[in-house]
C-alpha positions as CSV (number, residue, x, y, z in Angstrom):
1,X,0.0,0.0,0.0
2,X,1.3,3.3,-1.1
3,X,0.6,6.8,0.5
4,X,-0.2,9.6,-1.8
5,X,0.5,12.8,-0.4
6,X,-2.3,15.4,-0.4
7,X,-2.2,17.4,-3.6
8,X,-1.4,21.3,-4.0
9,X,-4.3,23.4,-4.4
10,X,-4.3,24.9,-8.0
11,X,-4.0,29.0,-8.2
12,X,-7.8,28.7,-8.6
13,X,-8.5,27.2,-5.4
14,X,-6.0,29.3,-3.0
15,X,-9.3,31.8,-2.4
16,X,-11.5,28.6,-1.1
17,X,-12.7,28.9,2.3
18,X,-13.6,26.0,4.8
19,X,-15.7,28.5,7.2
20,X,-19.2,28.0,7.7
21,X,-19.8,31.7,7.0
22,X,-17.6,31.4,3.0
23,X,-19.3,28.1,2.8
24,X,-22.8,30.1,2.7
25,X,-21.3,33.2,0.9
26,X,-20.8,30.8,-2.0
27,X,-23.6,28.9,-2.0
28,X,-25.5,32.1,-2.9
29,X,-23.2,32.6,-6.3
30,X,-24.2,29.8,-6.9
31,X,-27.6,30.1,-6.9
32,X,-27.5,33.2,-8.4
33,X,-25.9,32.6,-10.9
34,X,-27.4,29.6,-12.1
35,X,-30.3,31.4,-12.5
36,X,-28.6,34.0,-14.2
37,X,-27.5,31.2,-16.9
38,X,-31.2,30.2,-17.4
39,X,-32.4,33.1,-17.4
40,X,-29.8,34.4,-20.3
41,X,-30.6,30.9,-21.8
42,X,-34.1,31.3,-22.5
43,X,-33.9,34.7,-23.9
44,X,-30.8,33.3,-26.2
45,X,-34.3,30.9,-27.1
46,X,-36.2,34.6,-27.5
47,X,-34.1,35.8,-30.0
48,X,-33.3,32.7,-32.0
49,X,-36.7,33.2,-33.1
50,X,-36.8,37.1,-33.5
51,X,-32.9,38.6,-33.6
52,X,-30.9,38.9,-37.3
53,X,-27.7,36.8,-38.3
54,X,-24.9,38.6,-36.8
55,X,-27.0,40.4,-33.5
56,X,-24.6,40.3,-30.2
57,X,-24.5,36.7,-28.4
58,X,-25.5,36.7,-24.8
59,X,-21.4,36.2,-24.4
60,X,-21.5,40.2,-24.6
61,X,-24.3,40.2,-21.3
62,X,-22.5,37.3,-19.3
63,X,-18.9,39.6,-19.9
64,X,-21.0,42.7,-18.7
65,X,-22.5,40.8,-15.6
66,X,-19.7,40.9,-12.8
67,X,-21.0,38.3,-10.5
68,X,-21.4,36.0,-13.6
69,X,-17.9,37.0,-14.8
70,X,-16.1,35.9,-11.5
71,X,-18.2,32.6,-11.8
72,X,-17.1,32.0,-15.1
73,X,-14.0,32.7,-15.6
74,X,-12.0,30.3,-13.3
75,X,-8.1,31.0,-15.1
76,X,-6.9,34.2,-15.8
77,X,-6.1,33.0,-19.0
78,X,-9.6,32.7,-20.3
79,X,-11.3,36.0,-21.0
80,X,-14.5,36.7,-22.3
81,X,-15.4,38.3,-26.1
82,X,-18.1,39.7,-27.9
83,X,-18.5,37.0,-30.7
84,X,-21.5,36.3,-33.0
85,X,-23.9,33.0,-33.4
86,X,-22.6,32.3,-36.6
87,X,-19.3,30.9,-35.5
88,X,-19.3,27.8,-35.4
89,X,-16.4,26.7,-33.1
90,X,-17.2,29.4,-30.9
91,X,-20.6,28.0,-30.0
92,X,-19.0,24.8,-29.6
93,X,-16.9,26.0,-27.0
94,X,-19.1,27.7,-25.5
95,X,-21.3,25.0,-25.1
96,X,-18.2,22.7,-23.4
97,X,-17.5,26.0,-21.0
98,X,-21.2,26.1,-20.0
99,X,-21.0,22.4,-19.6
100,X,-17.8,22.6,-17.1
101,X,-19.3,25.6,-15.7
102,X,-22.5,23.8,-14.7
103,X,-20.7,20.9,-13.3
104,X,-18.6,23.2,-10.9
105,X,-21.3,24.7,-10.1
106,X,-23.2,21.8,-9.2
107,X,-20.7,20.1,-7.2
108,X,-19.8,23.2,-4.9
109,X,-23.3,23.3,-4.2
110,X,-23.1,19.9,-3.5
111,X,-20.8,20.0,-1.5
112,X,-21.9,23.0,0.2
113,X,-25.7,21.6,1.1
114,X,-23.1,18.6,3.1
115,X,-21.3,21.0,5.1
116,X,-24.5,22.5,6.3
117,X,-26.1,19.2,7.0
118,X,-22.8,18.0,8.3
119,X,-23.1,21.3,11.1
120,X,-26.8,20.9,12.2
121,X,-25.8,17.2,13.0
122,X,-22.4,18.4,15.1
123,X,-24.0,21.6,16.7
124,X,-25.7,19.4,19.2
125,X,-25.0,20.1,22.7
126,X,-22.0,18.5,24.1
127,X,-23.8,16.4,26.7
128,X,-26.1,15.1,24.2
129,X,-23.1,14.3,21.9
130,X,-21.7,12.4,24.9
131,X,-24.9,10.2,25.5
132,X,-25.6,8.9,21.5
133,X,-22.1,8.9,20.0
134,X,-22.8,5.8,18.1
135,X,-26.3,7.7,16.8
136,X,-24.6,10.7,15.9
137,X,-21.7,9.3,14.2
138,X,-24.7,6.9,12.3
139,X,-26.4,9.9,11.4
140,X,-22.4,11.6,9.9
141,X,-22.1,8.7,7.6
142,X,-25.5,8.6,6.2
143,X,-24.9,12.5,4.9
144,X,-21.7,11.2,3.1
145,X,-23.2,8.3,2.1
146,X,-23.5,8.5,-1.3
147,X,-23.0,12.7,-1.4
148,X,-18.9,12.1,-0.6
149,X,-18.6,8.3,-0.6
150,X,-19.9,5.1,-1.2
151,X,-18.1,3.6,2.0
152,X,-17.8,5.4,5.3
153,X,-16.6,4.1,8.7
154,X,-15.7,6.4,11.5
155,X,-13.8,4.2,14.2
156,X,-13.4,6.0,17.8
157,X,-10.0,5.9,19.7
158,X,-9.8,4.1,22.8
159,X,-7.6,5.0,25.8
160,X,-5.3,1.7,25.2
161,X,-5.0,3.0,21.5
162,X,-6.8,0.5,19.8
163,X,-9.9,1.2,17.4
164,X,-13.8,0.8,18.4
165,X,-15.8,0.4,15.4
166,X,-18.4,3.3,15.6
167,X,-20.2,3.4,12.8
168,X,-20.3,2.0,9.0
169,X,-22.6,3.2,6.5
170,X,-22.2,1.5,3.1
171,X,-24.0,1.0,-0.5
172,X,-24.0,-2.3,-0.8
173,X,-27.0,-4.0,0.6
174,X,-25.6,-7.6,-0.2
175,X,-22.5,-6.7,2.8
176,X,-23.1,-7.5,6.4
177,X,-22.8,-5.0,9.1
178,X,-19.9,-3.5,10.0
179,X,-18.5,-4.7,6.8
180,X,-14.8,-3.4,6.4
181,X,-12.7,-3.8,2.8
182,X,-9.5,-6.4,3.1
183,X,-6.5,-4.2,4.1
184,X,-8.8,-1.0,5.5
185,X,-8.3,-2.3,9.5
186,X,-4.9,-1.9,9.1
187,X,-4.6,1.4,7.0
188,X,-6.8,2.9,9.8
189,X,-4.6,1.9,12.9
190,X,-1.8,3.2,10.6
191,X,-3.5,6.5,10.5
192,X,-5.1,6.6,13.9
193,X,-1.1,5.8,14.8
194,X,0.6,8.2,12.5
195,X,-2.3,10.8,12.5
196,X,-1.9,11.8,8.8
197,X,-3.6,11.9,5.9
198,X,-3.4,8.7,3.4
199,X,-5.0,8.8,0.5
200,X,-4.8,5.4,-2.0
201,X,-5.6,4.9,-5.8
202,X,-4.6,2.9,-8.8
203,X,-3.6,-0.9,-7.2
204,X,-3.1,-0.1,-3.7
205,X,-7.1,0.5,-3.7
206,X,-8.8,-2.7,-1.8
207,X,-10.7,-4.7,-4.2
208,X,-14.2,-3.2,-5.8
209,X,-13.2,0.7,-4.8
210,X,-12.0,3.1,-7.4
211,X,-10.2,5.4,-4.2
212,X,-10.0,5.1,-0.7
213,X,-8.7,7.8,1.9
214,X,-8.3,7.1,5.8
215,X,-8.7,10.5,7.7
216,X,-7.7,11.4,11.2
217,X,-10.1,12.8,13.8
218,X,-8.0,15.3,15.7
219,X,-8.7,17.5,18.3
220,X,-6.4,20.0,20.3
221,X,-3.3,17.6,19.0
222,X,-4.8,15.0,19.6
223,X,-6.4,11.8,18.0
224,X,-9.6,10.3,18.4
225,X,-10.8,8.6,15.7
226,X,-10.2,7.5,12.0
227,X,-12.9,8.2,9.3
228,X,-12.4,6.2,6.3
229,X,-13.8,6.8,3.0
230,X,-14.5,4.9,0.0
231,X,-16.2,5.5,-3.7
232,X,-16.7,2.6,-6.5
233,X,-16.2,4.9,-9.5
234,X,-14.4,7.5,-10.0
235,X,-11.5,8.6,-7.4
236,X,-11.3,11.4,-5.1
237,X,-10.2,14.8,-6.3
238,X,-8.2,17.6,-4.1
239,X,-11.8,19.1,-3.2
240,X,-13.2,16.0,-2.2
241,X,-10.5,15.2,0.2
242,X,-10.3,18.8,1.3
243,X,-14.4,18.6,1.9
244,X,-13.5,15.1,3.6
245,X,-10.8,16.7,5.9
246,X,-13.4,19.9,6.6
247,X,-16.0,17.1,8.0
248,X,-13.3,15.1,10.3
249,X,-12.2,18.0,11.9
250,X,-15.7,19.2,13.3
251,X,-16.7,15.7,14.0
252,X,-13.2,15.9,16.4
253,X,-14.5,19.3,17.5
254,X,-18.0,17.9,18.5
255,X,-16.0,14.4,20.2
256,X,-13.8,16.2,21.9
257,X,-16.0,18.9,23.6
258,X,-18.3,15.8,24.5
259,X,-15.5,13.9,26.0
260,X,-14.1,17.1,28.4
261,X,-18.0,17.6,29.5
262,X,-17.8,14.0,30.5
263,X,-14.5,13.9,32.4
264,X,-15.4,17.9,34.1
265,X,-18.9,16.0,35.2
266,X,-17.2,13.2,36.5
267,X,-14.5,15.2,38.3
268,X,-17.5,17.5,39.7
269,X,-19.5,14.9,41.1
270,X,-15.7,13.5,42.9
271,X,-15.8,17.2,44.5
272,X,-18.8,17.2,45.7
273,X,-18.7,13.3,47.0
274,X,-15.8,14.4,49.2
275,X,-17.3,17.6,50.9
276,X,-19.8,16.4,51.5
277,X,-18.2,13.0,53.4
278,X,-15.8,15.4,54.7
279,X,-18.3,17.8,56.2
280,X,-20.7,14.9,57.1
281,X,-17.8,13.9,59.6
282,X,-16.3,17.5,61.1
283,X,-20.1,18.0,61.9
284,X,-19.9,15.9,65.4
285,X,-16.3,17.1,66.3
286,X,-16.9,20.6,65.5
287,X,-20.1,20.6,67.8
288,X,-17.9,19.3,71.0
289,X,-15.5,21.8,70.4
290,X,-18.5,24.9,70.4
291,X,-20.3,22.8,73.5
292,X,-16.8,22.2,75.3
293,X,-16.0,26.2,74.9
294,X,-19.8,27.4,76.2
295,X,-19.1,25.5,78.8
296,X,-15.8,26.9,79.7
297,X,-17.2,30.6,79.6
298,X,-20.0,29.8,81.8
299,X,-17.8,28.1,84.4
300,X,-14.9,30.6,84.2
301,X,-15.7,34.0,86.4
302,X,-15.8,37.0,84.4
303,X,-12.5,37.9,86.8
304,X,-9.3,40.3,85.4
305,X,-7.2,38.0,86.6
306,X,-8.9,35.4,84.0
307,X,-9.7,37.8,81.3
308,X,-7.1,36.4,78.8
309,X,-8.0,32.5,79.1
310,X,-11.5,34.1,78.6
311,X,-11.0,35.8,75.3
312,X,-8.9,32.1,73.9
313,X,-12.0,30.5,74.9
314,X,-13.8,32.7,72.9
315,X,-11.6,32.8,70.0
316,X,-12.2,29.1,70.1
317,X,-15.5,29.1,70.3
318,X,-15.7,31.6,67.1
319,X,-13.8,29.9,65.1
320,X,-15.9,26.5,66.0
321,X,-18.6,28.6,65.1
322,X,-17.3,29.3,61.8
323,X,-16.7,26.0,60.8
324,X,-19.7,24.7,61.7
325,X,-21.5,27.4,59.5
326,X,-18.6,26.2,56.4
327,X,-19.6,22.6,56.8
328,X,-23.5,23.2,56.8
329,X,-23.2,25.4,53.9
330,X,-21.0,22.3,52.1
331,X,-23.7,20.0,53.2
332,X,-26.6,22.3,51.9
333,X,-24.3,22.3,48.1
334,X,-24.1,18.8,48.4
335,X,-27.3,18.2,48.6
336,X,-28.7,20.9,46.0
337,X,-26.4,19.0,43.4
338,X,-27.8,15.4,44.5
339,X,-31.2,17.3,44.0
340,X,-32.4,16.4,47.5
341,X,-32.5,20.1,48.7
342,X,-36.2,21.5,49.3
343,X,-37.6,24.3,51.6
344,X,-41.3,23.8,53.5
345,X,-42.9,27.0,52.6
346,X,-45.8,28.4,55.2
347,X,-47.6,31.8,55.4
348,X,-45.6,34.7,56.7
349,X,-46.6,38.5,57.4
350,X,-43.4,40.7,55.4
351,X,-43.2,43.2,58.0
352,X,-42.8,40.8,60.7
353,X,-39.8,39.2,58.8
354,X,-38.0,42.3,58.1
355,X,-38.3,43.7,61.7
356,X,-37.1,39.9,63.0
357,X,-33.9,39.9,60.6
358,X,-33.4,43.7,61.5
359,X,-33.3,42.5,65.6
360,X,-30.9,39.8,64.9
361,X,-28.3,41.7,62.8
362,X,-28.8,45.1,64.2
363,X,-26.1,44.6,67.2
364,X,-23.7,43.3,64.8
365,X,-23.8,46.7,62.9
366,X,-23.8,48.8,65.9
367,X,-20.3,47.5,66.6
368,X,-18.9,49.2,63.6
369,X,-21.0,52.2,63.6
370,X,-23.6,51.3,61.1
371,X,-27.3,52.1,61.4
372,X,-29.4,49.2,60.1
373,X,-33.2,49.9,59.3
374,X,-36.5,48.8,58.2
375,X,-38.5,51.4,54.9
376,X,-41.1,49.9,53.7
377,X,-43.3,47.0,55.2
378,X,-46.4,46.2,53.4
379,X,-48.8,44.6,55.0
380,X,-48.4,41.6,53.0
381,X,-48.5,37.5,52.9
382,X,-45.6,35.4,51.5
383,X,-44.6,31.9,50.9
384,X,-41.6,31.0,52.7
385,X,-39.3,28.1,54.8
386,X,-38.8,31.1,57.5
387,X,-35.5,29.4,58.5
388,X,-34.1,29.0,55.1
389,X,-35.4,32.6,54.1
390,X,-33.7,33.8,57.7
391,X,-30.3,32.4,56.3
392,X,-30.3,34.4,53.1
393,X,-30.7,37.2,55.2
394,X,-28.1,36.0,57.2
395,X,-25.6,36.2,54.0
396,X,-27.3,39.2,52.7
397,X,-27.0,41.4,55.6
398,X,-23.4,39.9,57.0
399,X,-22.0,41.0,53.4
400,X,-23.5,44.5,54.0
401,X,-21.9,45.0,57.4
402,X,-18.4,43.5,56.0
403,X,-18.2,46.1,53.5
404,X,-19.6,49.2,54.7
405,X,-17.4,51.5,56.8
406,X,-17.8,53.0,60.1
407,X,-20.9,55.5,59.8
408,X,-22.6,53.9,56.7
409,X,-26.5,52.8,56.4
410,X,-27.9,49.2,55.5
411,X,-31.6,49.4,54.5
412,X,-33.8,46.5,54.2
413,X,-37.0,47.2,52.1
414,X,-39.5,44.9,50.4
415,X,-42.2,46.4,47.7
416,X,-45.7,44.1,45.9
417,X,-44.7,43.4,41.9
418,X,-46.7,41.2,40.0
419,X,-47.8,38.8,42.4
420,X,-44.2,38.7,44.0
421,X,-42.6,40.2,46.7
422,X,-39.5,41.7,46.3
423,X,-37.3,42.1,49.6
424,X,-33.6,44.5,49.1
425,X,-30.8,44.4,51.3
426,X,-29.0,47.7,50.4
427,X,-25.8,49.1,51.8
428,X,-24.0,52.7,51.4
429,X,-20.0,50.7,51.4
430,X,-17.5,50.3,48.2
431,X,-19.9,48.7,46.1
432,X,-19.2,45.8,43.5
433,X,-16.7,46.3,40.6
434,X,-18.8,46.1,37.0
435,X,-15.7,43.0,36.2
436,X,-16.9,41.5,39.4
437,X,-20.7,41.8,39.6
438,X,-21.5,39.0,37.1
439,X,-19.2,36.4,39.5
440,X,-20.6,37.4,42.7
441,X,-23.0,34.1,42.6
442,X,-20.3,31.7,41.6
443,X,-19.3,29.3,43.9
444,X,-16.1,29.5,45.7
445,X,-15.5,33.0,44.3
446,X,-14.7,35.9,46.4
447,X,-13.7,39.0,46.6
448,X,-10.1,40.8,47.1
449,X,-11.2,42.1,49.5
450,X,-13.1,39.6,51.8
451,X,-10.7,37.5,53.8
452,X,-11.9,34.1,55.6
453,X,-15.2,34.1,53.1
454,X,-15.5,30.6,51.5
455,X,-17.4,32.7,48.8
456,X,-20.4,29.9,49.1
457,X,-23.1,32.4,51.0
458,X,-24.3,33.8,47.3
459,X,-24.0,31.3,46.2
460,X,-26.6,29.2,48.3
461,X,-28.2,32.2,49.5
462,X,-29.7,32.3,45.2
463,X,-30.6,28.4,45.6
464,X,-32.4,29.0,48.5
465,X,-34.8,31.9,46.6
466,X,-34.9,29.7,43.7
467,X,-36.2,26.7,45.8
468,X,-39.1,28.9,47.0
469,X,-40.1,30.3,42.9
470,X,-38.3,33.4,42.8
471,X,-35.2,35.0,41.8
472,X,-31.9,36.9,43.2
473,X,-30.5,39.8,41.6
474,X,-27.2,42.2,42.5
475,X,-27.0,46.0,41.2
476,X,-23.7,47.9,42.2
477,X,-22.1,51.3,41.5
478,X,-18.4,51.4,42.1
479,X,-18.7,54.0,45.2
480,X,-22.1,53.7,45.3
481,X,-22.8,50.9,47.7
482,X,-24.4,47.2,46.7
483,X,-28.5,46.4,46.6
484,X,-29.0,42.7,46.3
485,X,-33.0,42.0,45.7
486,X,-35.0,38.6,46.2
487,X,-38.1,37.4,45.2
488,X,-40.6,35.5,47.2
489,X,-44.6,34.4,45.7
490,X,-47.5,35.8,47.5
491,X,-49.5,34.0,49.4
492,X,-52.9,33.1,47.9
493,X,-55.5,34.7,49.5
């Protein structure tokens, strides 16, 4: 078996383009200017019947018709004249020009109606891709089967670097499935091994094919796949193996986004596996460590002589605290990702959950010198898991009183819209950068300026409101402070 090295794209060819967006550019010359030929064609038919020997030719119209023109003339040797009908040899050429002309034409449209059809197959989503491989690669070989080929097999990669036949689409009802040519099994580990191009023709051809071409499927440098390609009559030209390479390379595209989505799912649900074991166990320590501390404080008397031991207690018993807040809020990501989070909503009068979360938090601001208050409490019903809604304003409010200095306000407001309730936690600090404002929900993300934050609060705080129906929002000015707005349903009256 011989390798034939992929040939040089004539001068004519250097301005083809393997983009989607060239691909459809040209299949409009086309179009157009097929019709422009039938169109000159029948009224060449017109005035046959009415014109004099010796009127202009429509060769004078096609050389004043620039779109046409650039069709046409495909070498800048050939130019176009004003000749008359009664040439003969002229007509005759002509006739063979239109002839090639139409051909061209007809085969780049060809070929561009595959690489549209060969798209909407790939532009599936990646986890779909993932899930019906096989289908998908079924579905490739029956567009180039008998448009490109007469004999397609695409054969995935496996990790020990053999072949896994994937799919084979064929013209020959007599052949079994997953019918592979004498010699082809070989020329694809060859290629799947070498990850070139190898195109056969002449005696190197298995038996009953007039070409055969093995094509790599690589993605980011690397291979997964061979797609091999066969016709029974005439071989495969430079376009057709250029059209041929065009397809393998987005089927790698499409494989290989498939394949990272599996492995980033895989490695996700390995994350979230070990918090939540991890947290599972700290739970029990962690709560001996904050009952252990309590029980220190209470014991100890509040004597000078003891007030260092004292505050180590309490550091202690803070930072118990804190973890134990970490490892519920790992436990509550865990379980939104299993899908076994859910919130109990009941009845609950606004005003007397502002004023409740206003108590609460209210000493914590006084200690930096911020006032914390309560504008605007309808006299309205909502929907809510009061403990779950108390903990997104928990996050909510701790955020405002972390950022906002020493004589700045936080507001907490809530307004009726559209059968929703809206509740705002607004605060007169640094505000959000505009770079940073679409992240501040991400897990795990956190500001510059926020030291010790796990960056999960947002995070949990938005799954929380979207358990109960409703919706977070953030809107920040730089210097302006922060408003972070929630939506919980109405209760039904």
């Amino acid at each position: 078996m011989r390798t034939t090295r992929r040939p040089r794209p004539s001068r004519r060819h250097e301005a083809d383009s393997h983009g989607a967006a060239p691909m459809a550019l040209a299949a409009a010359e086309i179009l157009q200017a097929r019709l422009g030929l039938l169109l000159l064609a029948q009224n060449r038919t017109a005035q046959l019947a009415s014109s004099p020997v010796g009127a202009t030719s429509r060769w004078t119209q096609l050389a004043t018709d620039p779109l046409l023109r650039r069709v046409l003339d495909t070498r800048p040797a050939v130019t176009l004249r004003t000749v008359t009908d009664t040439q003969p040899e002229v007509v005759r050429d002509r006739s063979v020009a239109n002839a090639r002309t139409l051909a061209r034409l007809e085969a780049l449209e060809r070929r561009t109606r595959l690489m549209s059809a060969v798209s909407e197959v790939l532009e599936a989503s990646p986890d779909t891709v993932a899930a019906g491989a096989s289908e998908l690669l079924s579905r490739l070989g029956c567009l180039l089967v008998p448009t490109l080929a007469d004999f397609v097999r695409i054969d995935m990669l496996r990790e020990d670097g053999t072949l896994e036949a994937g799919a084979v689409v064929h013209n020959g009802p007599a052949r079994r499935d997953g019918w592979m040519p004498d010699g082809a099994p070989a020329l694809a580990e060859r290629v799947a091994r070498d990850g070139t191009v190898v195109v056969l023709a002449g005696r190197t051809v298995p038996a009953g094919f007039g070409a055969f071409a093995c094509l790599p499927l690589r993605a980011r440098g690397r291979t997964l796949g061979v797609m091999t390609l066969g016709t029974t009559g005439a071989g495969l030209d430079a376009d057709d193996v250029r059209l041929a390479q065009d397809v393998a390379r987005a089927t790698a595209v499409a494989l290989d986004n498939a394949r990272l989505f599996v492995q980033a799912q895989a490695a996700s649900r390995c994350r979230e596996q070990a918090l939540a074991a991890v947290s599972h166990e700290m739970r029990g320590p962690l709560q001996v460590i904050s009952i252990a501390s309590g029980a220190l404080l209470r014991a100890w008397p509040a004597d000078a002589s003891l007030l260092p031991e004292r505050r180590q207690i309490g550091v202690i018993a803070d930072c118990a605290d804190r973890m134990r807040r970490l490892m519920t809020d790992l436990l509550d990501l865990s379980r939104m990702d299993a899908g076994n989070f859910s919130v109990s909503p009941e009845p609950a009068r606004v005003g007397a959950l502002l004023n409740g979360a206003a108590e609460v938090y209210r000493p914590l601001a006084e200690q930096k010198g911020i006032t914390l208050s309560v504008s605007g409490t309808p006299a309205l019903t909502v929907m809510l898991d009061e403990q779950r809604v108390h903990q997104v304003f928990a996050n909510l409010i701790g955020n405002a009183v972390r950022h906002t200095p020493a004589g700045g306000t936080i507001t907490l407001s809530a307004r009726a819209e559209d059968g929703l309730v809206r509740l705002s936690v607004t605060d007169s600090g640094a505000g959000i950068r505009p770079e940073n404002l679409p992240r501040v929900f991400d897990r795990f993300w956190t500001s510059g300026t926020c030291r010790g934050c796990a960056g999960l609060g947002l995070a949990i705080s938005r799954a929380i409101v979207e358990a109960h129906g409703g919706s977070m929002t953030a809107e920040s000015q730089p210097g302006q402070g922060a408003t972070f707005t929630f939506t919980l349903p109405l209760a039904r009256a």
